[in-house]
C-alpha positions as CSV (number, residue, x, y, z in Angstrom):
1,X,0.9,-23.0,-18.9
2,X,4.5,-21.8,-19.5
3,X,5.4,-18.2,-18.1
4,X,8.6,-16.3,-18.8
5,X,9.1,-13.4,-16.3
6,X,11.3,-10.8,-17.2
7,X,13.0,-9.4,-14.0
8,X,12.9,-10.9,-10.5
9,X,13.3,-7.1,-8.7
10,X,9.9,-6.3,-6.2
11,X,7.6,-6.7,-8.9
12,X,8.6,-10.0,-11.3
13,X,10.3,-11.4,-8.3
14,X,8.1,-11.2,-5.6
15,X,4.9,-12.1,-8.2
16,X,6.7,-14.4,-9.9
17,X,8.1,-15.8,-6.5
18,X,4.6,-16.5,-5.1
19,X,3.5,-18.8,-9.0
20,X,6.5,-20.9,-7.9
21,X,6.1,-21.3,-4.1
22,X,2.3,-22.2,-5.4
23,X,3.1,-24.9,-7.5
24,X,6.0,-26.6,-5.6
25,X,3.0,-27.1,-2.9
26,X,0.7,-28.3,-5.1
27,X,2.1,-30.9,-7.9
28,X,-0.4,-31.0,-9.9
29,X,-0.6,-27.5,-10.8
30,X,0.3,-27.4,-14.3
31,X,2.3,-24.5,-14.8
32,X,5.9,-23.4,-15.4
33,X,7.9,-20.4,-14.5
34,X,11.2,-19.1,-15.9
35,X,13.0,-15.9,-14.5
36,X,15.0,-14.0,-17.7
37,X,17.6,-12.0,-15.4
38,X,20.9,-10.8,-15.5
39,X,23.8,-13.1,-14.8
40,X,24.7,-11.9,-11.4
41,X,20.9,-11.9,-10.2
42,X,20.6,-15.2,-12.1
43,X,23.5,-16.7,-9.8
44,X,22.2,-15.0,-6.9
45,X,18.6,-16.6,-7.4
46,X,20.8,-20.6,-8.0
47,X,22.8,-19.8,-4.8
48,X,20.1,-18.3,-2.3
49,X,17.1,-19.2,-3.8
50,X,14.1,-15.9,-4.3
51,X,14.1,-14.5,-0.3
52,X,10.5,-12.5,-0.1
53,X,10.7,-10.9,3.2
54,X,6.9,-10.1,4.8
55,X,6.0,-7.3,6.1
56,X,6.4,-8.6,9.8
57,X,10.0,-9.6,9.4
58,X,9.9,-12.9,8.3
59,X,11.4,-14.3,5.1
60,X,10.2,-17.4,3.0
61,X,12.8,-18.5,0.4
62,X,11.9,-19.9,-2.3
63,X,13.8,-22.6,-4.2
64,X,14.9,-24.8,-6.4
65,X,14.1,-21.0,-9.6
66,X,15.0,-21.7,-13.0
67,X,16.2,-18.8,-14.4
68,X,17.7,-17.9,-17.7
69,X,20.8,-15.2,-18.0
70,X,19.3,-12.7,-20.2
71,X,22.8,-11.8,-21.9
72,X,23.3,-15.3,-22.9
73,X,23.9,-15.4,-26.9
74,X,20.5,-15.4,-28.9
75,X,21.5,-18.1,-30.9
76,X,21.3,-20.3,-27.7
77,X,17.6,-19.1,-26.9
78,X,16.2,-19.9,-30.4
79,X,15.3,-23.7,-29.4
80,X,12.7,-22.0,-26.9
81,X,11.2,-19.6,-29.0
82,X,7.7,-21.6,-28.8
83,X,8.1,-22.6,-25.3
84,X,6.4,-19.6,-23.3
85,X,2.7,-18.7,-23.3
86,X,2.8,-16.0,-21.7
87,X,6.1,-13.4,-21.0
88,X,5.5,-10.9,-18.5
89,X,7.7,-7.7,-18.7
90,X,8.0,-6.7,-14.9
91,X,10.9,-3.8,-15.7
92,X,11.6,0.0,-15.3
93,X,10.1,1.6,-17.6
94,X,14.0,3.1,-18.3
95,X,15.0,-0.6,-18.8
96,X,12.3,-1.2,-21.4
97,X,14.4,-1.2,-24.5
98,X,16.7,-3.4,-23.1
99,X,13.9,-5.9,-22.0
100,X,12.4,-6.1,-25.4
101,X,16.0,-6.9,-27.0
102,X,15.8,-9.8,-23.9
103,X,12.4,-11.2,-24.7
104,X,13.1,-11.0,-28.4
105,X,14.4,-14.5,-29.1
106,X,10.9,-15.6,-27.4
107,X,8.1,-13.7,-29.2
108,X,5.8,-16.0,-31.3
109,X,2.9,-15.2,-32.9
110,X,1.0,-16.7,-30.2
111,X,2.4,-15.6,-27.3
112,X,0.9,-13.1,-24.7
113,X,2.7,-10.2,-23.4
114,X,1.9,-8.7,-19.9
115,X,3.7,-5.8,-19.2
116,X,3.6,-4.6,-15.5
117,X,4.7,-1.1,-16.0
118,X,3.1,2.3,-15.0
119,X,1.6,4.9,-17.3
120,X,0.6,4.4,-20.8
121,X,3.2,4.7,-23.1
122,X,5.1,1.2,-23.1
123,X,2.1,-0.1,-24.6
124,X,2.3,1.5,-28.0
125,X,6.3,0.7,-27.9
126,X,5.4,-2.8,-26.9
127,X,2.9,-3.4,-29.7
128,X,5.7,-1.4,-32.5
129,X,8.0,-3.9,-31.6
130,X,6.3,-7.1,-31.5
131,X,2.9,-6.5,-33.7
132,X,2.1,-10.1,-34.5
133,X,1.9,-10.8,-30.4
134,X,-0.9,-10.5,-28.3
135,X,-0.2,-7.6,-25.8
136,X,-2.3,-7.3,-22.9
137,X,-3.3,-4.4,-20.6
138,X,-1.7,-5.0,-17.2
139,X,-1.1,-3.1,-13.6
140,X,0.2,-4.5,-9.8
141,X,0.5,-2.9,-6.6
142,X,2.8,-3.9,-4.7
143,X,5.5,-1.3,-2.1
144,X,8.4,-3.8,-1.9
145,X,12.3,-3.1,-2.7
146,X,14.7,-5.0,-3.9
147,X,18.3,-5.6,-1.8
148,X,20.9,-5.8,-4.2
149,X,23.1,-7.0,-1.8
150,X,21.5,-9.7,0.0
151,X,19.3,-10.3,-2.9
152,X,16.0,-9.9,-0.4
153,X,12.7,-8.7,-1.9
154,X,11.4,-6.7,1.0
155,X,7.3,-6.3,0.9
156,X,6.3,-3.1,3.6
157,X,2.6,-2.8,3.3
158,X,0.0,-6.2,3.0
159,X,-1.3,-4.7,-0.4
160,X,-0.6,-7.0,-3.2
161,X,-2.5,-7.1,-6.1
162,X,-2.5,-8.3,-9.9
163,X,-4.8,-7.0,-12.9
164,X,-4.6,-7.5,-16.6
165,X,-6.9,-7.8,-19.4
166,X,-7.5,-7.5,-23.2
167,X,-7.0,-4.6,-24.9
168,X,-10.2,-2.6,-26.1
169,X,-8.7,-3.3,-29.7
170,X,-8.1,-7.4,-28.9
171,X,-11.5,-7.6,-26.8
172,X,-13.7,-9.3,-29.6
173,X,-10.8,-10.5,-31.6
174,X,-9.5,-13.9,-29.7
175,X,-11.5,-15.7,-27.0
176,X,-8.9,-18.1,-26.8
177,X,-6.7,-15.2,-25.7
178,X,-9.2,-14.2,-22.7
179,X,-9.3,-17.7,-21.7
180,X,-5.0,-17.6,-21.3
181,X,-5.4,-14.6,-19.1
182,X,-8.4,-15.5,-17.0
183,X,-5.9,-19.0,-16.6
184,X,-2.8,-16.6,-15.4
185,X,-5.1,-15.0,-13.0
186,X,-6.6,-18.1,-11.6
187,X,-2.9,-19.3,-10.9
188,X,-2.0,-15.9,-9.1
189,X,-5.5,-16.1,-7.4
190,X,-4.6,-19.5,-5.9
191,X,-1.0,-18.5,-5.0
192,X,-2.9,-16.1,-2.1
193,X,-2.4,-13.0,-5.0
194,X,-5.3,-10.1,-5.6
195,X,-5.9,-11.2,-8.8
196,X,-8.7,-10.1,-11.0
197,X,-9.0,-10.1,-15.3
198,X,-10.5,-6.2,-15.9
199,X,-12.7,-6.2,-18.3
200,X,-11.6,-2.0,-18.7
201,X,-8.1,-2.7,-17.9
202,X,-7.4,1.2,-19.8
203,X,-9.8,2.3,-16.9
204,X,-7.9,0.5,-14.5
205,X,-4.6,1.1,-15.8
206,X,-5.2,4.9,-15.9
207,X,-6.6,4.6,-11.7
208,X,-3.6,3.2,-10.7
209,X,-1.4,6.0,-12.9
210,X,-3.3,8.8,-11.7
211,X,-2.6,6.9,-7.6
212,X,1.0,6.3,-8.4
213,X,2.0,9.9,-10.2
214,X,0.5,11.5,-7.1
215,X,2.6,9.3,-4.6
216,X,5.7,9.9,-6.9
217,X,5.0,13.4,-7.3
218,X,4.0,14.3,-3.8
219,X,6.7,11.9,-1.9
220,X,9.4,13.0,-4.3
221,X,8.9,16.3,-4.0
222,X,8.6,16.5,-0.3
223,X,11.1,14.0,0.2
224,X,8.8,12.7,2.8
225,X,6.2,9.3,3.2
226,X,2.8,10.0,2.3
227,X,2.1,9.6,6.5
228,X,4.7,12.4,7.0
229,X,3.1,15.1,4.2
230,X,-0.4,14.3,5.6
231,X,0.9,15.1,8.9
232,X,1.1,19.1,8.0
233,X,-1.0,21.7,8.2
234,X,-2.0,21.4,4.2
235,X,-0.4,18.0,3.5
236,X,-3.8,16.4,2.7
237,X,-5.2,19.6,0.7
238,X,-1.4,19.2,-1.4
239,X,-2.3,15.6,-2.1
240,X,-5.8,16.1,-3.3
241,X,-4.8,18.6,-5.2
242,X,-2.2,16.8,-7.1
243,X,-4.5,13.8,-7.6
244,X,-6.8,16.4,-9.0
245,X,-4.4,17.1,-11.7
246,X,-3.6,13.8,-12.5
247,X,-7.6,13.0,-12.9
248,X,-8.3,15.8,-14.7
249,X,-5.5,14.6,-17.7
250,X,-7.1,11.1,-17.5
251,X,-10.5,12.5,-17.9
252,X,-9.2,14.8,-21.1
253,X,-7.0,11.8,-22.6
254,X,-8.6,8.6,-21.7
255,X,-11.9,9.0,-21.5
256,X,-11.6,8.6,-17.9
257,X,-14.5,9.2,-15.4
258,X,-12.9,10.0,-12.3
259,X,-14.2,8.7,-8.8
260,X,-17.2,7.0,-11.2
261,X,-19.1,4.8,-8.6
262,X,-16.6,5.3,-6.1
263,X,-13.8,2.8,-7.9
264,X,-11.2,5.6,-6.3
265,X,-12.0,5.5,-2.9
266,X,-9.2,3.0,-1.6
267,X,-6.8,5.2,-3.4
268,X,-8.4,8.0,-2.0
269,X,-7.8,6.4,1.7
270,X,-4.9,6.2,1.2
271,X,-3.9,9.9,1.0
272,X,-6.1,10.6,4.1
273,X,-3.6,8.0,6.1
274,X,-1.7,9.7,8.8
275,X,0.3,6.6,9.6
276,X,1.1,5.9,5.7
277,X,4.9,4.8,5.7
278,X,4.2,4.6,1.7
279,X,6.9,6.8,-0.5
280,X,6.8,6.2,-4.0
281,X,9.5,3.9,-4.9
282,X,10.6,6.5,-7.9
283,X,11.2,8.7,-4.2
284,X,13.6,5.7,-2.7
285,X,15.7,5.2,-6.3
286,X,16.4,9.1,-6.2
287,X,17.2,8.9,-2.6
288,X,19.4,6.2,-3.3
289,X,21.0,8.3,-6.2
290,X,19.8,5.8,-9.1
291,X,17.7,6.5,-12.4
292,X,14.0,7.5,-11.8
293,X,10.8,6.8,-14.0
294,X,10.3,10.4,-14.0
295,X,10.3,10.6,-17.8
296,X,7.2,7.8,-17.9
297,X,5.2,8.8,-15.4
298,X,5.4,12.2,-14.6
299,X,6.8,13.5,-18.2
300,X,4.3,11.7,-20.0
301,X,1.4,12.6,-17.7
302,X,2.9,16.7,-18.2
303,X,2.7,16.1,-22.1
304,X,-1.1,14.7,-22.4
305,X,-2.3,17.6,-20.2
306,X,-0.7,20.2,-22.1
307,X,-2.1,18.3,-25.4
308,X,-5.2,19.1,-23.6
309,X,-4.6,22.8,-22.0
310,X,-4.8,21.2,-18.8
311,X,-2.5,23.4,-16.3
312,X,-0.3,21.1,-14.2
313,X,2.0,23.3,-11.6
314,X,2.6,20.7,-9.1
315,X,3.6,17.7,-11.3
316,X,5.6,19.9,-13.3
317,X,7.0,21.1,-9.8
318,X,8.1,17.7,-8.8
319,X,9.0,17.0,-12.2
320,X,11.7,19.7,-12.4
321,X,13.0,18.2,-9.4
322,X,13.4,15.2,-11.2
323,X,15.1,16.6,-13.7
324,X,17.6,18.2,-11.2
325,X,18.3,14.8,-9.9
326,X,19.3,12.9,-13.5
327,X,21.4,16.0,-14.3
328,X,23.6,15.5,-11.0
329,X,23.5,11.6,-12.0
330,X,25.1,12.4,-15.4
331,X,27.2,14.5,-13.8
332,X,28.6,12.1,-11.0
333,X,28.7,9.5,-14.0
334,X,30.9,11.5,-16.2
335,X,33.2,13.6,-13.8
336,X,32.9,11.1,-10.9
337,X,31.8,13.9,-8.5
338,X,29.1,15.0,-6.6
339,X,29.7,18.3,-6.6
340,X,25.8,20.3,-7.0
């Protein structure tokens, strides 16, 4: 199996990371991984190798990774335009059109696409652009930055985990495509990953929506971890109550069953943990002053549930916050001031 990751940030570099430190200990694993990343992450990656840094401190590099500079001319890609089995899109959502101009020269007819984004909505651009691919249904967890600087891919929390499956639409169409997924999984599963194939990946992608928009919204807002918030008087009553919103629009819009047999309860855990150093990492880019996924996963989430009547005051709260935030951005970016 070839496999074409675009990115090699948290997400595509710390899951990509772990396929290639799998298979340069075991040689016989048949498998190939390619990084598509800019040129100065691309030269970064030849020099230093992918640094993964645990969450007790210690740091396994990773190398020899072949990458590929994504702004390298198309006409020097077409010779691989077969190559890859499977591309996974592990991007912002903000970077999306830009990835799909970078994967273009790759997309066959028979390739799979796995996007690991949040939220809904870059599935329906995804399939648009590329309609004669197969284009699975696919979620991580993972609360890991990356250092631009020193190029280190910094994991905080254990949690790790990998999910993907057909789309209801594919899901009696191709079991040769099942059988590629169920492979990719197997690979992840024996590089020490969480990996499972979902046979309702729309269930599970909408979970981990409803989990992550309630981190994002809550942590941004409050400018605090979730362990901080739940350390108030009402912190835990705010969280529940913003998860509440976010179920109620995936009950109206997906079909969603919330908390059916109890497939919420880790998330729910989660908001009840008083030592949580989790903060949404849409709360560290705006801290940091960079462009948020607001728009995707908040904004998107605002627009079903008013589809639907569905009143949303705290999401649109943190929203507007948001909002604030990219304003000052464009601001600083066309003045060169900070002034608020």
């Amino acid at each position: 199996m070839k496999i074409l990751i675009l990115g090699a940030g948290a997400v595509g570099g710390y899951f990509g990371g772990r396929l290639v430190e799998h298979l340069q200990q075991h040689e016989e694993v048949d498998l190939e991984v390619t990084f598509l990343v800019r040129s100065e992450r691309s030269q970064q990656i030849l020099k230093d190798g992918l640094m993964l840094q645990n969450p007790d401190g210690s740091i396994t590099k990773i190398s020899p990774v072949v990458t590929i500079p994504s702004d390298d001319a198309p006409s020097e890609k077409e010779n691989l335009r077969s190559e890859f089995d499977v591309i996974v899109l592990a991007c912002k959502s903000y970077g999306l059109d830009g990835a799909l101009d970078a994967i273009a020269p790759y997309v066959h007819s028979n390739v799979a696409l796995l996007p690991l984004l949040n939220g809904m909505a870059h599935i329906e651009m995804i399939q648009h652009r590329f309609p004669s691919a197969t284009v699975w249904g696919g979620t991580c967890g993972i609360v890991a930055t990356l250092d631009s600087n020193s190029g280190v891919i910094q994991r905080m929390t254990p949690s790790q985990f990998v999910r993907a499956g057909l789309m209801e639409i594919k899901k009696s169409e191709d079991e040769e495509a099942k059988a590629v997924v169920m492979t990719l999984m197997r690979h992840w599963k024996d590089a020490g990953i969480d990996a499972e194939v979902s046979d309702d990946i729309l269930q599970t992608m909408w979970d981990k929506w409803t989990f992550l928009a309630t981190a994002a919204a809550s942590t941004c807002l409050m400018s605090a971890s979730l362990g901080q918030i739940l350390s108030t008087d009402y912190g835990q009553e705010f969280l529940l109550a913003v998860y509440q919103e976010c179920n109620a629009v995936a009950t109206a819009d997906g079909g969603i069953q919330a908390d059916l047999d109890g497939r919420q309860a880790r998330y729910r855990h989660i908001f009840s943990d008083k030592t949580s150093i989790i903060k949404a990492s849409m709360c560290r880019d705006m801290e940091s002053g960079g462009p948020t996924e607001a728009d995707h996963i908040l904004g998107d989430m605002i627009q079903r549930a008013t589809k639907h009547g569905i009143p949303t005051p705290l999401i649109k709260t943190a929203y507007i916050k948001l909002q604030i935030h990219e304003a000052q951005r464009q601001v600083v970016a066309t003045t060169g001031t900070n002034d608020k």
